[in-house]
N, C-alpha and C positions, 0 to 999 in steps of 0.2 A: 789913536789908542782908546782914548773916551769912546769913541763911537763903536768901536770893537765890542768894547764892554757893557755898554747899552746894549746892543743887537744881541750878546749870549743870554742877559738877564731876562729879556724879553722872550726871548725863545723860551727858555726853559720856564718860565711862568707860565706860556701858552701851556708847555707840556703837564704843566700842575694843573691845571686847569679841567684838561682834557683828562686825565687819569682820575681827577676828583669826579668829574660828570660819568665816566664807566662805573665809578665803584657807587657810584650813588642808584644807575641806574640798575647794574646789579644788584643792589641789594634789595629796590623797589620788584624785580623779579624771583627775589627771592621769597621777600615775605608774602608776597601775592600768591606763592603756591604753597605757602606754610598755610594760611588763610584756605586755599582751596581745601587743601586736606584734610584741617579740623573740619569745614565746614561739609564734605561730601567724603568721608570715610570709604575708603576701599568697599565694594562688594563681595561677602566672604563667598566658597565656591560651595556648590549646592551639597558637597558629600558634610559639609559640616551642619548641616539640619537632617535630621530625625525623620522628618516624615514635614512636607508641603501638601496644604489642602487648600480649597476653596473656603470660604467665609459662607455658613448655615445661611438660607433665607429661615425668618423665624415668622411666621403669622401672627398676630396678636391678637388677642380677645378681645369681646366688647370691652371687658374691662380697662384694658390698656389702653384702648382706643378714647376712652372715655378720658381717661386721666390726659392723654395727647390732646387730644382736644383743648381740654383747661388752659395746658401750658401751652401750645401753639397758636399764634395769630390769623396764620392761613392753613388750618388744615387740609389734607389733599385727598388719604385714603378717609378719613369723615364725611366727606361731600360723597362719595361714592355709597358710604352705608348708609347713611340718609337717604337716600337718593333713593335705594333697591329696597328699602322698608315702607317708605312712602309711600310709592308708584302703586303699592299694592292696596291703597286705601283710596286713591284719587281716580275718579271714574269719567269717562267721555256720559254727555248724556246729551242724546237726539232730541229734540221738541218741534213737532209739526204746527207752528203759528208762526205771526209775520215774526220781521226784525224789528228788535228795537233800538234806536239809534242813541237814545239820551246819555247812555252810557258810555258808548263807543259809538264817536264822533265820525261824521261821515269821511268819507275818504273822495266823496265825489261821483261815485261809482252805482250805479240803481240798484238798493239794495232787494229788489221785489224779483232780480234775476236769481238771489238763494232763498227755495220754497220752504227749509227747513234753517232749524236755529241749531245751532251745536255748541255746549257750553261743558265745562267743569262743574263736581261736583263731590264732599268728601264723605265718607263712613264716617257715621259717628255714635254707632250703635249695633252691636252683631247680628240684631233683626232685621240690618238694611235701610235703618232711617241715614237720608242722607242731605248734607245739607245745601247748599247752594244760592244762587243769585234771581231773585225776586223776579227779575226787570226779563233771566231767560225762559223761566216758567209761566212767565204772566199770560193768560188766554190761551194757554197749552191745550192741546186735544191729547196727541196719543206719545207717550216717554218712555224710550228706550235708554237702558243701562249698558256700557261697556267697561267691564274692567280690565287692566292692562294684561291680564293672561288669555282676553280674547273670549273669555263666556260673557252672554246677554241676559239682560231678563229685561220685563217690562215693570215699570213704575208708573204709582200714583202721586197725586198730590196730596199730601198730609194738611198742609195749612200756611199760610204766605203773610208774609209782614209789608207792606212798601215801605212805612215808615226807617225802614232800615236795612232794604234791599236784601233781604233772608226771604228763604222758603223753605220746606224739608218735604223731599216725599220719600216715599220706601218703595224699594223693587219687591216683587213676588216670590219669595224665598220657597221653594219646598220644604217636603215635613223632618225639620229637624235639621237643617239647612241653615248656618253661620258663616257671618264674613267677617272680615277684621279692620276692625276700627281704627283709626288712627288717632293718637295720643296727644291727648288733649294737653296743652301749654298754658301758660299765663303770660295776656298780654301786661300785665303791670311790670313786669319785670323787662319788659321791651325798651331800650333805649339807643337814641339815634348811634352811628358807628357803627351795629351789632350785626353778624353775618344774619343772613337770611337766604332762604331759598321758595322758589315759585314752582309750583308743581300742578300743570295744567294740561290741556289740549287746546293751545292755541293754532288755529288755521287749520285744522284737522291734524295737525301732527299730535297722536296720542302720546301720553306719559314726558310732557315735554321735561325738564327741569333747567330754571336759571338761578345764577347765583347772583346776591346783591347785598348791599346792606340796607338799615332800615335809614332811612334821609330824615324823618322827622314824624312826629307825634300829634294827634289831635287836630290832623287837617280837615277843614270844612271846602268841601266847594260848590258846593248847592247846587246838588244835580239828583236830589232828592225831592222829589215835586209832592210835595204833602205838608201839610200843615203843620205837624209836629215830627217833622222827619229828624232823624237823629243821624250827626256826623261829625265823627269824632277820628276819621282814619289814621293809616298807619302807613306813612309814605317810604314807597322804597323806587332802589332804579333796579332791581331784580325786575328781568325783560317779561311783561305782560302785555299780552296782545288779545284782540279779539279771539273769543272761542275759550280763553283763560278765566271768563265769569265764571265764579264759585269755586277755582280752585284753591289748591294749599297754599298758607305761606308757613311754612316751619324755621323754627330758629336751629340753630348748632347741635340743638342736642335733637330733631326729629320731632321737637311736640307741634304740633297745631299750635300762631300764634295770632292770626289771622286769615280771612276768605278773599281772595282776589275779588274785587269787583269794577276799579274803573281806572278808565287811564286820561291823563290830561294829553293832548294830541293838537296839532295842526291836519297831519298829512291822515288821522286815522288810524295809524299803528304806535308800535312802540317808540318814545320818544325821551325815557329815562326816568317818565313818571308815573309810576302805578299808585294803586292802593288799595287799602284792607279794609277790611271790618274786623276791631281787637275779639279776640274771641270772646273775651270775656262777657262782651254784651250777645254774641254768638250765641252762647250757651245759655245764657236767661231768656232769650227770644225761643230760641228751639227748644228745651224745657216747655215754653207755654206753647210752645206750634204741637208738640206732641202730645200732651197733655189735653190741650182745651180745643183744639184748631185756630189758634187766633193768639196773638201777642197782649196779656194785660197789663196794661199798668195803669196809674193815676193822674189824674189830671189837678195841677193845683195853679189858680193865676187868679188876676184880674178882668176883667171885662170893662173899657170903660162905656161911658153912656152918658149923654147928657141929661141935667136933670132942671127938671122945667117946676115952676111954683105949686103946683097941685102935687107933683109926685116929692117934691120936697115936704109937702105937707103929712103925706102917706109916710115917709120916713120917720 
């Protein structure tokens, strides 16, 4: 009889059991679709909207573009309008003399099999003075100009600096005949981080454009062979290759902020090391290239010397 009544209590406890695990899972089914509901709401049927359109594309002004800019990290359509304003100031320019290697490190390759030099070079005056890389004019005979819309003219030499790897010459304008300059920057305001962009004719590809930041400030590497050569560059990993000497480096907003001129290299080419000339010594050198033909400044130091008892005496 005990046993009888053990065996019913058991059963029916299974049966409690098993009716509690339904209603629990039940109701775990049910809130899960209360949950769906609030969370993905019916889609109402399209006669209950007015009128379905498309979302306007809307173009934005420079102005807008400008203010984007500010507030954006990586702008995307900015790169593109920099890019198409630029190209139109940054010029291929031919120079029938040797190569010069000091700049752009050899790759290995006999550089006497290219009979011509092809370098970068920027507007920086609507008369055609343009500015460029010392080391690709140097011993120059005859300069040809190409700008990115494909008209030529031929170029002289205005006046050449080594001490700081600038030159300027001016192409032959006709009567009444302007080009457009490109907008001059301040390199003080340059600091490492900051976008930047390369606007050159590396390897005969005209109107190239890379994008970089600036890596670092007031690099010397002493590939300036002069006695008071001055180098103060403007390090970026914006891709500069040979053929790149003299071209642009503008910041975010399109200004001129430095001249391409050298790259650090093992193999020869690009290796994530370029660098600039700040404009801002740019424009005090070419001011006196156009001006005087020749870079002035002052010279102020010491000389030392030995001094022996007679000219001690002289003192």
């Amino acid at each position: 009889m005990q046993d009888t009544e053990t065996y019913q209590f058991e059963s029916r406890r299974k049966q409690l059991r098993l009716l509690i695990g339904i209603g629990l899972v039940s109701a775990g089914l049910l809130a899960g679709i209360l949950i769906m509901l609030m969370a993905y709401p019916p889609v109402p049927r399209g006669s209950q909207f007015a009128e379905i359109r498309l979302v306007e594309r809307v173009d934005p002004d420079e102005d807008a573009m400008e203010s984007e800019m500010s507030g954006f990290p990586v702008p995307g359509g900015a790169f593109r309008d920099i890019a198409r304003r630029t190209v139109q100031s940054v010029v291929s320019i031919n120079v029938e003399s040797s190569w010069s290697s000091r700049f752009w490190p050899s790759s290995g390759s006999d550089s006497q099999m290219f009979p011509e030099n092809e370098g970068s070079g920027v507007v920086i005056t609507p008369q055609g003075h343009i500015v460029t890389s010392y080391h690709l004019v140097e011993d120059a005979g005859k300069l040809q100009v190409k700008f990115a819309d494909k008209r030529e003219y031929e170029a002289y030499t205005v006046g050449v600096d080594p001490s700081t790897d600038l030159a300027v010459i001016q192409i032959v304008l006709g009567p009444g005949e302007r080009v457009a300059p490109i907008t001059i920057g301040d390199s003080e305001t340059v600091q490492p981080g900051d976008w930047v962009l390369a606007v050159g004719n590396p390897l005969q590809l005209n109107s190239t454009v890379t994008a970089g930041i600036v890596s670092a400030l007031g690099r010397s590497m002493n590939i300036i062979d002069e006695s008071f050569g001055i180098e103060t560059f403007i390090q970026t990993d914006a891709a500069i290759n040979p053929g790149s000497s003299g071209g642009a480096l503008v910041n975010i907003n399109g200004e001129l902020v430095g001249i391409n001129t050298a790259i650090a290299t093992d193999s020869g080419f690009y290796e994530g090391y370029g660098f600039a000339i700040p404009v801002n010594l740019m424009i005090r050198v070419a001011s006196d290239l156009i001006e005087f033909g020749e870079f002035r400044r002052g010279y102020m130091g010491v000389v030392p010397k030995n001094v022996h008892a007679r000219l001690a005496q002289v003192l």
